[in-house]
Residue, then its C-alpha position, 0 to 999 in steps of 0.5 A: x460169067x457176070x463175076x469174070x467179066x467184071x467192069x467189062x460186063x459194061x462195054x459196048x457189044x461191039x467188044x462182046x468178043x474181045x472182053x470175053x476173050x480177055x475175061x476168060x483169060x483172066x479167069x485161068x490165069x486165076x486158076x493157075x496162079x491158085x493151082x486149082x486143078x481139081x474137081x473144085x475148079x470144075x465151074x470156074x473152067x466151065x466159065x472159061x468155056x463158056x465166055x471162049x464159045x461166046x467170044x467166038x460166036x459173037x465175032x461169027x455173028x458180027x464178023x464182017x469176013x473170015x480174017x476178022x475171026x481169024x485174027x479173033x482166034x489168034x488173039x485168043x490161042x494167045x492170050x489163053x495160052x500164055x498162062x498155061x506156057x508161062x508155068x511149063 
């Protein structure tokens, strides 16, 4: 997770959700591009995973009300859906 958050590893916790989201984007962007569909790719889409889930409980924990995980969530289907809508 460290390797995909990348310089963003060392952003204030206040932007915990918002680098995560971002690296996790960057990271299946990466596979896509790479065409990593196979069981190789398998730990690399666990670390996809795995910064979303913190990305979003993060912001639950911090969120000072239900639009400021809504809008979190928005940015998020967005900015991971794109790669994959890019390649249809």
């Amino acid at each position: 997770m460290l390797d995909a958050l990348g310089a963003d590893a060392d952003d204030a916790e206040s932007h915990t959700a918002t680098s995560c989201l971002a690296a996790a984007a960057r990271s299946l962007e990466a596979l896509l591009s790479a065409n990593r569909f196979g069981r190789e790719a398998a730990l690399d889409l666990l670390v996809v995973d795995a910064l979303t889930t913190l990305a979003y409980e993060h912001a639950a924990i911090q969120a000072r009300g239900v639009d400021e995980v809504s809008n979190l969530a928005y940015r998020g289907v967005a900015a991971l859906g794109q790669p994959a809508t890019q390649r249809v």
